[in-house]
N, C-alpha and C positions, 0 to 999 in steps of 0.2 A: 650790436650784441648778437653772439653767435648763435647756433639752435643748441650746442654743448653748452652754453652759458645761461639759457634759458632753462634747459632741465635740469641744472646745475641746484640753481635758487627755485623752484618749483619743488627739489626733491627738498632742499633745506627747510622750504616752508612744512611740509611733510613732518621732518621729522620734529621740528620742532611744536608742532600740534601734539605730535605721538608723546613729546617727553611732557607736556600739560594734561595733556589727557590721559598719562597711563596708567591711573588707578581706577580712573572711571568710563574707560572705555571698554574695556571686558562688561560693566553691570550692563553699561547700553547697549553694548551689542547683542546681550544675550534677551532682555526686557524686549527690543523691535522683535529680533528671530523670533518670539514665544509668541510674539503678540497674536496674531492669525488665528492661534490656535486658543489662546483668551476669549479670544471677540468669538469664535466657532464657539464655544463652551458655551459662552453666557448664552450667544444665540437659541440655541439649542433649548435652553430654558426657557424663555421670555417666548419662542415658538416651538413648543414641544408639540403641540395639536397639530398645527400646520405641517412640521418633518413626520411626526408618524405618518398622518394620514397621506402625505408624497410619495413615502415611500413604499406604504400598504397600495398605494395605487401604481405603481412603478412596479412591484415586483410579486402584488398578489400574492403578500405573506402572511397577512394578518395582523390583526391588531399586536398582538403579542411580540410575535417577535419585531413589527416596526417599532413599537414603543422600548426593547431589547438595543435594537440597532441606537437609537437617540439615546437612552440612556450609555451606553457603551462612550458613544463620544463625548459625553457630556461631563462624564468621570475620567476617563481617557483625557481628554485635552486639558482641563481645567489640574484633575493630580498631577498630569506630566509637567505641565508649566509650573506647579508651587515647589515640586522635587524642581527642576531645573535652576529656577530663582533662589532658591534656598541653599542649595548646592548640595544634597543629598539623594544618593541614588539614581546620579546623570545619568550612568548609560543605560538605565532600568526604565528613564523616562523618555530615554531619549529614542528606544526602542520598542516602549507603548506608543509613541506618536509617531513615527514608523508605517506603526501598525494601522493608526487611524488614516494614514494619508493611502495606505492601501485601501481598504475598506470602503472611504469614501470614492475614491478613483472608479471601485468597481457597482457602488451602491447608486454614483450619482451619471453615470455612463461617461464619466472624464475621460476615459480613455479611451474614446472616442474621437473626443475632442482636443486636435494639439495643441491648440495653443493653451488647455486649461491641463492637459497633461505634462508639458512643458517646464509650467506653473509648480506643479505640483513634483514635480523633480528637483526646480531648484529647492523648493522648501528643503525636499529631501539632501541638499548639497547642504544643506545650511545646519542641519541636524547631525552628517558625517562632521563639521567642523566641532560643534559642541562636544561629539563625543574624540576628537581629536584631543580637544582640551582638556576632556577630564581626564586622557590618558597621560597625558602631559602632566597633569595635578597626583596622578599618582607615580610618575616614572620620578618624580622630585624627591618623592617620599624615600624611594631607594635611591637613594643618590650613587651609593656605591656598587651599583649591580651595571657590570658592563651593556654598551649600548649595543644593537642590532644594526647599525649603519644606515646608513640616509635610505634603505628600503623599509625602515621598520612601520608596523602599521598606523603610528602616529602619521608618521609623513603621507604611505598613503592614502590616509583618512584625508588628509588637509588635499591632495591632490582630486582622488573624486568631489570634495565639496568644493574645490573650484571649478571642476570642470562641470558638473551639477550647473552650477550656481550662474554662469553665465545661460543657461537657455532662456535663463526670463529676461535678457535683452534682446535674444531671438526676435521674444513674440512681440517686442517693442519696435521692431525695423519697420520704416513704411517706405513700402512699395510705391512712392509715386514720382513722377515725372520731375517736378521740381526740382529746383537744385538746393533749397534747404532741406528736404526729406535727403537728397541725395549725401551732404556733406552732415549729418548727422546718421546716416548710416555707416557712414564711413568712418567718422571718428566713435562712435557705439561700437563699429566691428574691430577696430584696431585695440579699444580698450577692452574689447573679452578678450581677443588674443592676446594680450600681452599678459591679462591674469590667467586665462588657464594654460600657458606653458610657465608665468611665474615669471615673469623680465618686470624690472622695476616696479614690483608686484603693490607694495604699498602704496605706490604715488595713483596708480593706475585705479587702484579697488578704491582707494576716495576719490578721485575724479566721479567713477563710476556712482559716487554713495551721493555726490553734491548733485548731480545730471537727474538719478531716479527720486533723491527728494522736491526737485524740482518739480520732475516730469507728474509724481503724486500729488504734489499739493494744487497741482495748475488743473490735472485732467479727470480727480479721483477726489472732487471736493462734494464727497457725500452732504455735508451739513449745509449744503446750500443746495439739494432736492430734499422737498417735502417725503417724511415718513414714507407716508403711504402709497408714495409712488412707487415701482417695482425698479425703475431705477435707481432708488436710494440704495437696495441692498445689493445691485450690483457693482455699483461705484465704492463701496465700501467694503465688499470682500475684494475688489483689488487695491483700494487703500493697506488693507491690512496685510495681502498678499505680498503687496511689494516692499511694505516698513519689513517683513520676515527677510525680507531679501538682503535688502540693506541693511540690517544687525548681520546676515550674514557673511559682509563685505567686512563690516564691522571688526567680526572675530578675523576675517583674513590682513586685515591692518595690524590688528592687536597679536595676534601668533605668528605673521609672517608666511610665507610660503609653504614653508616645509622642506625638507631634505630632495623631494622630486619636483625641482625649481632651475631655472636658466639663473635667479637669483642668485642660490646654495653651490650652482657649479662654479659660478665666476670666479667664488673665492677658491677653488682649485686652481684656477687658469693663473 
């Protein structure tokens, strides 16, 4: 069997997942993408003392405004994700939590840190894709108003949230000598390229979704550290970091590339 006859029936399994799952992969994709910012909301409640007072000592603001700041995200993430879920005022929500991935980037010195900055880009790629879709969920409504051509800004929506979306496999390469660190960089690096230029874009973004729910449940098994250890809530904001990721592969399965796709060109060629 050939290597054309392997991605042949590899893409077929593909698709034929997509045509079972294609009224409920848009809810899942978008439920993982939110989640992060669920688990941040609730967080935020359950340790409101704890983030005030971090933050009053990080930035020497006060009680006020640190307890401003927590509140801020606690309504912030928790509103944006029930609009998002619910499908009312996407890009309103989708552009308050936005706001929060700023805020916190600069609140909690992330951008400092790449690989949590990184992190915090894809989320942002995965949030450009949601609002791709809702622009999609409105360009339907006018069915009859001519298109904009494969530059319109749906398409480049879905192109920045791919190209976003791959850095949180960046911060997953390991640098070591071995040859399975080595052959898992290697097939990790060839499945971001091949989603963010968009060549057999589908098959590629669930490979990549089946690889990171692995890689989550295996190395980000918060529920087996005790609470109160401080690595519970590390292993658990990258639990929930990387389910955000993977809804956002999710929606790239579920919409497709976009018009700025090696995909979209083919069918020229």
């Amino acid at each position: 069997m050939g290597h054309g006859d392997l991605m042949s029936q590899a893409e077929d399994v593909a698709e034929q997942f997509l045509r079972l799952t294609k009224q409920y992969l848009p809810h899942v994709a978008r439920l993982c993408l939110v989640s992060t910012f669920l688990e941040d909301g609730v967080r935020m409640w359950f340790q409101w003392a704890e983030q005030r007072d971090y933050i009053d000592a990080s930035w020497s603001c006060g009680g006020f405004l640190a307890a401003t700041f927590v509140l801020l995200n606690l309504l912030g993430q928790l509103g944006g994700c029930v609009l998002i879920l619910s499908r009312n005022f996407v890009q309103y929500a989708c552009f308050a939590l936005f706001g929060i991935i700023a805020l916190q980037t600069v609140a909690y010195s992330i951008l400092w840190d790449i690989k949590f900055l990184m992190r915090n880009l894809a989320l942002g790629g995965g949030l450009l894709l949601l609002l791709a879709e809702c622009r999609g969920e409105v360009r339907s409504v006018f069915a009859g108003v001519p298109s904009l051509g494969q530059s319109s800004p749906k398409h480049l929506l879905q192109l920045g949230g791919r190209l976003l979306l791959v850095l949180m496999f960046m911060t997953l390469l390991h640098f070591d000598v071995s040859l399975l660190a080595f052959l898992q960089n290697l097939v990790g690096t060839a499945l971001m390229v091949l989603v963010a230029v968009g060549f057999k874009t589908k098959l590629a973004a669930l490979t990549l979704v089946a690889w990171l729910l692995c890689i989550n449940f295996y190395f980000n098994a918060f529920w087996m550290v005790a609470a109160y250890k401080p690595m519970h809530d590390f292993l658990k904001y990258d639990f929930f970091q990387t389910t955000s990721v993977i809804g956002g592969l999710l929606l790239v399965v579920a919409l497709g590339p976009g018009g700025v796709s090696m995909d979209e060109k083919k069918k020229e060629w």
